[in-house]
C-alpha positions in Angstrom: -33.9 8.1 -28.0 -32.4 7.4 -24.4 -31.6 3.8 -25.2 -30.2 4.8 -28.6 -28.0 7.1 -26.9 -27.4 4.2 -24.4 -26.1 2.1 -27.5 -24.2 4.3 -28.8 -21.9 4.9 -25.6 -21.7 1.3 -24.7 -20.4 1.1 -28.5 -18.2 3.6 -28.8 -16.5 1.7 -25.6 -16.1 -1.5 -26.9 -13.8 0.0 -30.0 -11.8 2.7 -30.2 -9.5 3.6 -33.0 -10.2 1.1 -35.0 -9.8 -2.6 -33.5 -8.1 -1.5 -30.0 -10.6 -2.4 -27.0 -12.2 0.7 -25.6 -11.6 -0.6 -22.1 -7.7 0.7 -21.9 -9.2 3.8 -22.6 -11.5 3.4 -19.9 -12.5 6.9 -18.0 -11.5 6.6 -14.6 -13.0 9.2 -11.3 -10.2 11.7 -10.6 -10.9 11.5 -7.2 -10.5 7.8 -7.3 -7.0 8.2 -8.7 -3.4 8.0 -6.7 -1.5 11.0 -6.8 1.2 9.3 -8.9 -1.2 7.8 -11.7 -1.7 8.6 -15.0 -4.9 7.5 -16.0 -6.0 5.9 -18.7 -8.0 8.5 -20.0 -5.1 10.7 -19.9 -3.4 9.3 -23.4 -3.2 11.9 -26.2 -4.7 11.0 -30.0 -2.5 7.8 -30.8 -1.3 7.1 -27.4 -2.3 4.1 -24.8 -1.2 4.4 -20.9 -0.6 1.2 -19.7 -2.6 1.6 -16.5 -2.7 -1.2 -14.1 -6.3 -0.8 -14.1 -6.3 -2.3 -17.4 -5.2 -5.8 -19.0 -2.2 -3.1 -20.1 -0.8 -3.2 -16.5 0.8 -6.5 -17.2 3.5 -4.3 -19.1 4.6 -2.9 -15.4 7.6 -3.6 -13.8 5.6 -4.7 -10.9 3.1 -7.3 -13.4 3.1 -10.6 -12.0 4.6 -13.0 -14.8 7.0 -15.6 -14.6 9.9 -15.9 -16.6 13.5 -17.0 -16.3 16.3 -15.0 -17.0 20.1 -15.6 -16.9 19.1 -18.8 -14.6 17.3 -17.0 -12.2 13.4 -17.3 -11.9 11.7 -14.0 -11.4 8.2 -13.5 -10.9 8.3 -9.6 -11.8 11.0 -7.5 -13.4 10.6 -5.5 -10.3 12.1 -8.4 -8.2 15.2 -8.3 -10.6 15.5 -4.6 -10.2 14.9 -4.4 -6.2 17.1 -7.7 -5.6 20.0 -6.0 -6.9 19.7 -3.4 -3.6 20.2 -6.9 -1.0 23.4 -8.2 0.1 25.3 -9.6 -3.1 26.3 -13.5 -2.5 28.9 -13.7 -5.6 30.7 -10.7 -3.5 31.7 -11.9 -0.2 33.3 -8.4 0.8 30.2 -6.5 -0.1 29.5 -4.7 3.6 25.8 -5.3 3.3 26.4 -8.3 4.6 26.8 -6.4 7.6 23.6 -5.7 8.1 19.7 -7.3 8.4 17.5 -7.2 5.3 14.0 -8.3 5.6 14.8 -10.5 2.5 17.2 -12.3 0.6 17.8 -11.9 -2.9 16.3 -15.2 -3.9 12.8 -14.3 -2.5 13.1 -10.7 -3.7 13.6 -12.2 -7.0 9.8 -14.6 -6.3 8.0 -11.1 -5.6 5.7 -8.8 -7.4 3.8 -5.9 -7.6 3.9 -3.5 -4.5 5.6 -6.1 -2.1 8.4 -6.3 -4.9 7.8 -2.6 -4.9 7.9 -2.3 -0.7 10.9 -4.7 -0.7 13.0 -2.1 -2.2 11.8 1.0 -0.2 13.0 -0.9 2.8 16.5 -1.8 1.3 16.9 1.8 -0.2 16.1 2.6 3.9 18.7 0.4 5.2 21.5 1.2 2.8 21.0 4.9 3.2 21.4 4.8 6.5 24.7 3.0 6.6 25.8 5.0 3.6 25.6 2.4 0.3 25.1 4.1 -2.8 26.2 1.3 -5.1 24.1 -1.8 -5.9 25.0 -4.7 -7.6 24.7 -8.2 -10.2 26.3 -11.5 -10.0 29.2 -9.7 -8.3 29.7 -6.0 -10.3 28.8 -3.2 -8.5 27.3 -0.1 -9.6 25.6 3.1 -9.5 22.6 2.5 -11.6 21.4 6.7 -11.6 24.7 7.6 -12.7 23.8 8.7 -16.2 26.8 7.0 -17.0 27.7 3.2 -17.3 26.5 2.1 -14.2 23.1 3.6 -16.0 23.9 1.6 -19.1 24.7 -1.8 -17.5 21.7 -1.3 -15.4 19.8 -0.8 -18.8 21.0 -3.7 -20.1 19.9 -6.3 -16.8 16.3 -5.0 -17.4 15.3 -4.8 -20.8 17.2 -8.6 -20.7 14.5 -9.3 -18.1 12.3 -7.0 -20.3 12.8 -9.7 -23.2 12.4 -12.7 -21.2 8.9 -11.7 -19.9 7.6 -10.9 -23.3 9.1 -13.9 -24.9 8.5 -16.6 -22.3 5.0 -15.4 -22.3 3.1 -15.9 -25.2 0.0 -14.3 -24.0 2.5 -11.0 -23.2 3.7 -11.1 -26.3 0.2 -11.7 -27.8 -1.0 -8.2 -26.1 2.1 -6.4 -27.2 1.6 -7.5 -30.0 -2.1 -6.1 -30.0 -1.2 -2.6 -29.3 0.8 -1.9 -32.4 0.3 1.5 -33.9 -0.2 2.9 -30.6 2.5 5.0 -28.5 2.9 2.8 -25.3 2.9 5.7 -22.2 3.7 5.1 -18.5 0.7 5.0 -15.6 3.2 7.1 -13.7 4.8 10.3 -13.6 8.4 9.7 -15.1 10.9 12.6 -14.6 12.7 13.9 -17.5 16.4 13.1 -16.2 15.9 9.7 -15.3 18.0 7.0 -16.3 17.1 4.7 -19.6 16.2 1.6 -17.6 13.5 3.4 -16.6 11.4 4.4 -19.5 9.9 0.8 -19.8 7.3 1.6 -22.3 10.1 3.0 -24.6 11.9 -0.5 -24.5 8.8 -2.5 -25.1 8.0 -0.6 -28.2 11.9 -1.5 -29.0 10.6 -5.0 -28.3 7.9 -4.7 -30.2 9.2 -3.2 -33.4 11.0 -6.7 -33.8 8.2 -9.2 -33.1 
């Protein structure tokens, strides 16, 4: 009877909801969680999270996956979205050249995952010490949290990078591909008044809908 029920769990983790693999809904120990995850075990009926803990996490800003975008190589969409904090080459009166960075742009752009992720906490440290708000593309700045259309051309840089990814990678698209019929959720803790650009799991079922 033990190893029957055995089975029967082991099974029932393999599969679930039909032909989705049981492991991104793997139950993680709370007290082995960070205190900005959503775990995996968190999704509602219907719903996936797309936990780094699972193949999922490649959806993440932070996944490592090469791609090339607008004739830039980027290793992560997060090194596209933290670049844009550095001093701006295409604007030579941008006053963060003023000042030391720990990188450039181009080797922002080769990072991923939490150094992508730690390369923008310490340009968000230096700029709000010498009083930048703005940050900035191929020479435009903007105000990326302004709601407004700094928020919208923002938008439009990373679901462009958003795109790349899943289209340059076949297995990425493959695995998008895979979760169809599910709601895609984030493994973090997304405030309600954030800007578009944000809500990554909202583009890629954008994405999705037109593979």
């Amino acid at each position: 009877m033990k190893f029957i029920s055995v089975a029967l769990l082991m099974m029932s983790t393999l599969l679930v909801a039909g032909d989705y693999p049981g492991d991104w809904w793997r139950e993680v120990p709370r007290d082995q969680s960070n205190s900005w995850e959503v775990l995996p075990q968190d999704a509602l009926k219907g719903e996936v999270i797309l936990s780094k803990r699972t193949e999922l996490g490649i959806f993440s800003n932070l996944g490592e996956s090469e791609f090339e975008f607008e004739g830039v190589f980027y290793k992560s969409v997060e090194g596209l979205w933290q670049k844009l904090k550095y001093p701006d080459p295409m604007d030579k009166k941008d006053p963060r050249h003023k000042f030391i960075y720990p990188y450039t742009r181009d080797e922002v752009s080769r990072l991923s995952m939490w150094e992508s992720k730690k390369a923008g906490d310490m340009a968000n440290k230096i700029n709000k010490e010498n009083g930048i708000k703005f940050v900035s593309y191929r020479g435009k700045r903007f105000e990326y949290k302004d709601m407004s259309a700094g928020s919208q051309f923002h938008y439009k840089l990373i679901r462009g990078a958003m795109e790349a990814k899943v289209f340059q990678n076949e297995n990425i698209k493959e695995l998008l591909l895979k979760t169809r019929g599910l709601i895609l959720r984030a493994d973090h803790k997304i405030g309600l008044n954030k800007p578009p650009a944000y809500k990554y799991f909202d583009i890629y079922m954008d994405i999705r809908s037109n593979l």
